[in-house]
C-alpha atoms as one frame of an Amber mdcrd trajectory, in Angstrom:
protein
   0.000   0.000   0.000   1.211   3.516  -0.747   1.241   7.039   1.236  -0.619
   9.239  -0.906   1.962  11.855   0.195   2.334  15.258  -1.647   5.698  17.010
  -2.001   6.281  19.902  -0.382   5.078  23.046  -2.909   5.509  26.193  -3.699
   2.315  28.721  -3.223   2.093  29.053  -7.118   0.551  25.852  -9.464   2.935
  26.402 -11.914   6.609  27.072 -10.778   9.155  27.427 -13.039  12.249  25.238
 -11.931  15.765  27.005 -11.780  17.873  25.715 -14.293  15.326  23.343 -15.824
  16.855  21.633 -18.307  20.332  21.107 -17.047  18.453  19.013 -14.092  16.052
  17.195 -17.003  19.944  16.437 -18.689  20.807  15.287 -15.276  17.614  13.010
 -14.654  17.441   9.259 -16.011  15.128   9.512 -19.211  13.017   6.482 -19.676
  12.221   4.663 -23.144   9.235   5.810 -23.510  10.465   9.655 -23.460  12.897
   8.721 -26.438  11.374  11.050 -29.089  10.776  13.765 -26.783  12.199  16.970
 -27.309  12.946  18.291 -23.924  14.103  21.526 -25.361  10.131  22.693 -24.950
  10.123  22.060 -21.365  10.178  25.357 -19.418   8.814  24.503 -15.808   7.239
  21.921 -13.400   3.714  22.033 -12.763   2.699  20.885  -9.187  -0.457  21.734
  -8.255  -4.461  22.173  -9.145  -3.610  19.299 -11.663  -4.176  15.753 -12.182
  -2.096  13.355 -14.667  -3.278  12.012 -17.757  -1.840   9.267 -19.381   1.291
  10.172 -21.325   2.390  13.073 -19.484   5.536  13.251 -18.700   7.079  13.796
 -15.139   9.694  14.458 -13.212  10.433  11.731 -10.254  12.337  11.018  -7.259
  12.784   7.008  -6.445  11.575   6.493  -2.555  12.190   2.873  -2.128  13.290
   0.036  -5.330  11.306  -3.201  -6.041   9.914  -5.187  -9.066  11.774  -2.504
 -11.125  15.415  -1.685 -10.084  16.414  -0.534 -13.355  14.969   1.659 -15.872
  15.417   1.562 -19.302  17.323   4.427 -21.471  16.399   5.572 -24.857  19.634
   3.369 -25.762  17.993   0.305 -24.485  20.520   0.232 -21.885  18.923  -0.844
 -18.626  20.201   1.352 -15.575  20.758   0.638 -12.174  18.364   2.608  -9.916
  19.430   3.791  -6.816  16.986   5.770  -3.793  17.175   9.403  -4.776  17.711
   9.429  -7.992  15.284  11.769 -10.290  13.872  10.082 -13.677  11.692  11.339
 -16.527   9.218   9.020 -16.919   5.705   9.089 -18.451   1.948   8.425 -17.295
   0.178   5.007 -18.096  -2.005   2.084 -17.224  -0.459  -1.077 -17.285  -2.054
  -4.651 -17.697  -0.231  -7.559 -17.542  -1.287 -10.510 -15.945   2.123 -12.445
 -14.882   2.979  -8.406 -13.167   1.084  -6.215 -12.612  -2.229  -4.113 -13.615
  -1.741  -0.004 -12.877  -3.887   2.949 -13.405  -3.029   6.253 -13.783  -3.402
   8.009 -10.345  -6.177  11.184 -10.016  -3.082  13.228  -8.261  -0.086  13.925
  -8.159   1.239  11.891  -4.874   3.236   9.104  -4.764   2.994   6.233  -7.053
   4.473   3.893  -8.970   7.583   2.722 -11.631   5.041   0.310 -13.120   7.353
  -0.622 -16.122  11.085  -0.829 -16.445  10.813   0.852 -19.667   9.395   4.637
 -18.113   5.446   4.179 -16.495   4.486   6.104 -13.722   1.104   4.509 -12.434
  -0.283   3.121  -9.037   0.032  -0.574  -9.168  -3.609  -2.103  -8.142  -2.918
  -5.693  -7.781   0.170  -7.666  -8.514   1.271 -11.301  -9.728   2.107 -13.587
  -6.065   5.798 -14.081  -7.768   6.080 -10.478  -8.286   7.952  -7.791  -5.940
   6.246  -5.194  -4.661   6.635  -2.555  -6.911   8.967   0.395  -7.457   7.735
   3.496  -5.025   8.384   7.093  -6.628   7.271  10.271  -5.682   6.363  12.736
  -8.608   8.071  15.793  -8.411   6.170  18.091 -10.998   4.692  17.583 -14.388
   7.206  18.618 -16.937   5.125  21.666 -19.016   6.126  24.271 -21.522   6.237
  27.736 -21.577   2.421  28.178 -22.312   1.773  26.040 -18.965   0.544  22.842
 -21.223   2.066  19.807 -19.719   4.067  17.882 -22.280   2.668  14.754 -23.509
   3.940  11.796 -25.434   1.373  12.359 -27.928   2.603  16.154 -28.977   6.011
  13.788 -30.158   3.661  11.721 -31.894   4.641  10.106 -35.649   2.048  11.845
 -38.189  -0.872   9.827 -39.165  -0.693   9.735 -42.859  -2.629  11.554 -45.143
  -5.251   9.543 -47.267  -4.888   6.299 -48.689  -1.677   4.430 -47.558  -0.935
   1.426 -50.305   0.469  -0.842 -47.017   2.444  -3.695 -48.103   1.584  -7.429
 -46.698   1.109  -7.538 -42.633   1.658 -10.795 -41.215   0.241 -10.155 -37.540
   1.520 -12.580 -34.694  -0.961 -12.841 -32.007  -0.843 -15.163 -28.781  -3.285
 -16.788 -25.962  -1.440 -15.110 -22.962   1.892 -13.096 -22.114   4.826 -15.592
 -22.360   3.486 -17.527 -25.080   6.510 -16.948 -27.676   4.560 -14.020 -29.658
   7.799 -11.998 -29.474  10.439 -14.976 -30.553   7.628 -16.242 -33.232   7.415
 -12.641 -35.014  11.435 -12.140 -34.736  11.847 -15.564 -35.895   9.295 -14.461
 -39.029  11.417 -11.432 -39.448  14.597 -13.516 -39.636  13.101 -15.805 -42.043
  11.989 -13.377 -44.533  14.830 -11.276 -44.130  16.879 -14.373 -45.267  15.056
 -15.010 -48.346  15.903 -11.517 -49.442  12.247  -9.554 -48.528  13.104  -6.194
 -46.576  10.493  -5.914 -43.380   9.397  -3.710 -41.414   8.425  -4.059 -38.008
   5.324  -2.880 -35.323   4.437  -3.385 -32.048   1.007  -2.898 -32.271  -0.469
  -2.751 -28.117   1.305  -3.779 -24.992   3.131  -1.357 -22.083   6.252   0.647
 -23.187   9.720  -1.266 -22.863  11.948  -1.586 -26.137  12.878  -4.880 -25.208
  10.500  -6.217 -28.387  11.706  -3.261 -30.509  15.217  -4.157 -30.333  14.828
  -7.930 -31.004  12.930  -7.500 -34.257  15.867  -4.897 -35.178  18.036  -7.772
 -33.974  16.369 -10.323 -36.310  16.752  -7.476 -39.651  13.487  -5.820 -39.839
  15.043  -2.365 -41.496  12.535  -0.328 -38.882  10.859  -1.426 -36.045   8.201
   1.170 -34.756   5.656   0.609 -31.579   2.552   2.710 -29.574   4.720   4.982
 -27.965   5.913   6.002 -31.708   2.212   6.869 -32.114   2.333   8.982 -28.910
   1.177   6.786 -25.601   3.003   5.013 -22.830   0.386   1.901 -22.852  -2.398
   0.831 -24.728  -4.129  -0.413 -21.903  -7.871   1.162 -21.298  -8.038   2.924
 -25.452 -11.091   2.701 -26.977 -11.424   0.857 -30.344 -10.795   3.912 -32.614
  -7.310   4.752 -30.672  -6.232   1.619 -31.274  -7.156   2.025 -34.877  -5.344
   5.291 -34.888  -2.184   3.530 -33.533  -2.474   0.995 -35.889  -2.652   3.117
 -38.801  -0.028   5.607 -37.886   2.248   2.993 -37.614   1.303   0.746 -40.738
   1.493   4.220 -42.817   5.158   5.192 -41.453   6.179   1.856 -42.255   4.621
   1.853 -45.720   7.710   2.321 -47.873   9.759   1.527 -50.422  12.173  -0.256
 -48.668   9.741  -2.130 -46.809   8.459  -5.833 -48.486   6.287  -6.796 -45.764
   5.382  -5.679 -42.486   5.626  -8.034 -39.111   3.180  -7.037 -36.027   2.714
  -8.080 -32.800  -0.087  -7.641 -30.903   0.444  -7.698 -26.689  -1.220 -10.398
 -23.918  -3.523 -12.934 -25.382  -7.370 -13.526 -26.969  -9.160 -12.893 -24.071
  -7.256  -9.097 -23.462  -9.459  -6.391 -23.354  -7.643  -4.418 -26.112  -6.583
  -7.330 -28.247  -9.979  -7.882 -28.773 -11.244  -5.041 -30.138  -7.943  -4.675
 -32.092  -8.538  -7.738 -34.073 -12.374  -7.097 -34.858 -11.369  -3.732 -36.063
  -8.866  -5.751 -37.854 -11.231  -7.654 -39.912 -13.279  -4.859 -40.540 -10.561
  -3.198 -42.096  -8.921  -5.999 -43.610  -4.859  -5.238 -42.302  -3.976  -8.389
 -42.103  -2.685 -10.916 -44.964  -1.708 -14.008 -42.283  -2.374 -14.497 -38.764
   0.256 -16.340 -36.401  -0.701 -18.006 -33.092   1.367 -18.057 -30.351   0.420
 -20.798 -27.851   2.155 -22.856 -24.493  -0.405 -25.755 -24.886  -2.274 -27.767
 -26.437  -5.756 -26.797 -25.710  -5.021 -22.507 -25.859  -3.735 -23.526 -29.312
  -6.910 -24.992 -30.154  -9.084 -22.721 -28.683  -7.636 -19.732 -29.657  -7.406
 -21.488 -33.040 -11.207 -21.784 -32.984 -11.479 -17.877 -31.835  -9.665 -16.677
 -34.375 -11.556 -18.482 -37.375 -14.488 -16.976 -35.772 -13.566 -13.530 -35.969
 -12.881 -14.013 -39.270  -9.076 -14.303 -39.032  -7.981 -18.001 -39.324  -4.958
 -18.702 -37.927  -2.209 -19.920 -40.957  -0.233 -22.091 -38.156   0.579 -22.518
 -34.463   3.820 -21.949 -33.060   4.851 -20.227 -29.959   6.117 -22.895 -26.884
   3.928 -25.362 -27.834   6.078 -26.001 -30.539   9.033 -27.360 -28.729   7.228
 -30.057 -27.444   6.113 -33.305 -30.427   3.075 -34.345 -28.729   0.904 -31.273
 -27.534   2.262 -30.093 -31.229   0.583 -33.484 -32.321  -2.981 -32.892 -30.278
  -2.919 -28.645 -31.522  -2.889 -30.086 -35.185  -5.017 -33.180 -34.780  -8.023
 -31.332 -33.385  -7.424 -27.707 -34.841  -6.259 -28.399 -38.137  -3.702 -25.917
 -38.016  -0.104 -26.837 -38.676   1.971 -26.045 -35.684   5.138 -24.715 -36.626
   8.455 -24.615 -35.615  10.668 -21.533 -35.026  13.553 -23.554 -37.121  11.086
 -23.453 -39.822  10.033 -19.405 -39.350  13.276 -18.560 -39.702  14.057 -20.654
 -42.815  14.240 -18.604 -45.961  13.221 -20.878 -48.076   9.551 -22.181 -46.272
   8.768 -19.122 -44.921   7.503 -17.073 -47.680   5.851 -20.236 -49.050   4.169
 -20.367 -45.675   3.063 -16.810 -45.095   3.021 -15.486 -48.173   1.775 -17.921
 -51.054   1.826 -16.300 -54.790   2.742 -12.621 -53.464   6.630 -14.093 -52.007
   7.032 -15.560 -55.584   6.324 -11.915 -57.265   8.367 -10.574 -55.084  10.994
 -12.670 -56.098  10.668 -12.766 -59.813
């Protein structure tokens, strides 16, 4: 439980900070801040004020736990030590094997709810999880004007009109931990092999690059995510700011030097937001192939089964299941759905064949 302490204030709401930016230079920037410009920022804002998702703030770390280390714009995880000051950003967080976090109505002390830079009050935690991170928020950062800074003023542009979008192959899993992540850099690898040049998207989840950097790892030439599209988390959007993510993200990556374009969509089936991603999916028809990631038999099936009834059949299986012959052998025997390996996503030469059918031989000719 936290102490919904305030820190001690000034008399005025809005108090510019002596020497501003060399102490924002000083302060541990988080991930998510990473196409900030911080040359806007003019003072802190304390006071008559309550957070909204994405904002960005300044913090003070009262006591470490789940999250020790934050995340740079680098991808460099940092040692955290009580006292320092970071720059992170507002968000909810859901994720069921750590935690679920709202965004606070104040300004008192809260939460590191994410290595990667997300300030939020942790609700309820996984039993094998710490207790989280305690910070106390030392002032929103705001300009000049007295607007707060938010991660979606550093937004990418949504593009204008009709985007021709090359071929998205969307991985998609039954729960966190499921191998979504390995399965889409292991699709990336593959293609990238046989010569296609991919882009990259992660599509919902909380901020961390973690994702962002393997899919660079595995060749995609650009790998984008939600906080390119301006927010911290995903968690608690409505349908048409998911669409507005997805969009913004599929447009910047429609390009010439992109093939085909890899997603992956956070948490599993049953997830509030991966839900509604996927009808609006079908709806707008953004998806070529579908890839499940499952750890069993029977979430492979079922989620097989939920997928062909939202009108986005599942091409194959893979994920952990995979790795073991017979709940590979059940998946396939009562889906129908081949349950692939990742040797075989990242082979060049079955791949395309796999995902891509007649377009991967045009592409190749």
């Amino acid at each position: 439980m936290i102490k919904h302490i305030m820190p001690n204030l000034p008399s005025s709401h809005l108090t510019p900070a002596n020497n501003l930016l060399t102490r924002l230079r000083q302060a541990r920037a988080a991930f998510t801040t990473r196409n900030v410009n911080f040359a806007e920022a003019h003072a802190l804002k304390r006071r008559g004020i309550a957070p909204r998702p994405g904002d960005l703030v300044l913090a003070e770390i009262v006591d470490l736990g789940q999250h020790p280390r934050l995340e740079n714009h680098a991808g460099r995880r940092g040692q955290l030590y009580v006292g320092d000051e970071v720059i992170v950003a507002y968000g909810n967080r859901y994720a069921p094997d750590q935690f679920e976090a709202m965004v606070p109505a104040h300004l008192g002390a809260c939460h590191l709810a994410a290595g990667g830079g997300v300030a939020s009050e942790v609700l309820v935690r996984h039993a094998r999880m710490r207790p989280a991170t305690d910070i106390r928020p030392i002032g929103l950062i705001a300009r000049k004007s007295g607007s707060v800074m938010n991660l979606a003023d550093f937004a990418l542009p949504a593009p204008a009109g009709k985007t021709d979008v090359p071929p998205v192959i969307a991985v998609v899993g039954s729960s966190m931990n499921a191998g979504k992540t390995t399965s889409a850099a292991g699709i990336i690898h593959g293609l990238t092999r046989a010569g296609f040049k991919v882009g990259a998207a992660k599509l919902t989840g909380t901020g961390s690059g973690g994702d962002l950097w393997t899919m660079r790892d595995a060749g995609a030439i650009t790998a984008l995510d939600f906080t390119d599209a301006g927010h911290a988390s995903t968690y608690m959007l409505d349908p048409a700011e998911l669409a507005t993510i997805t969009e913004t993200l599929l447009g910047n990556l429609a390009r010439p030097d992109h093939d085909i374009i890899v997603v992956e969509i956070a948490d599993g089936l049953f997830q509030r937001e991966t839900a509604m991603l996927l009808a609006e999916a079908r709806v707008r028809g953004w998806f070529r192939s579908v890839i499940f990631a499952a750890g069993d038999a029977m979430s492979a099936c079922h989620g097989a089964a939920m997928l062909a009834d939202m009108g986005l059949p599942a091409t194959a299986i893979t994920g952990l299941i995979s790795i073991s012959p017979l709940a590979a052998r059940e998946a396939e025997h009562v889906s129908g759905v081949p349950v692939v390996s990742l040797g075989l996503l990242r082979d060049p030469v079955q791949v395309p064949k796999l995902l891509l059918g007649e377009f991967a031989q045009g592409v190749a000719a």
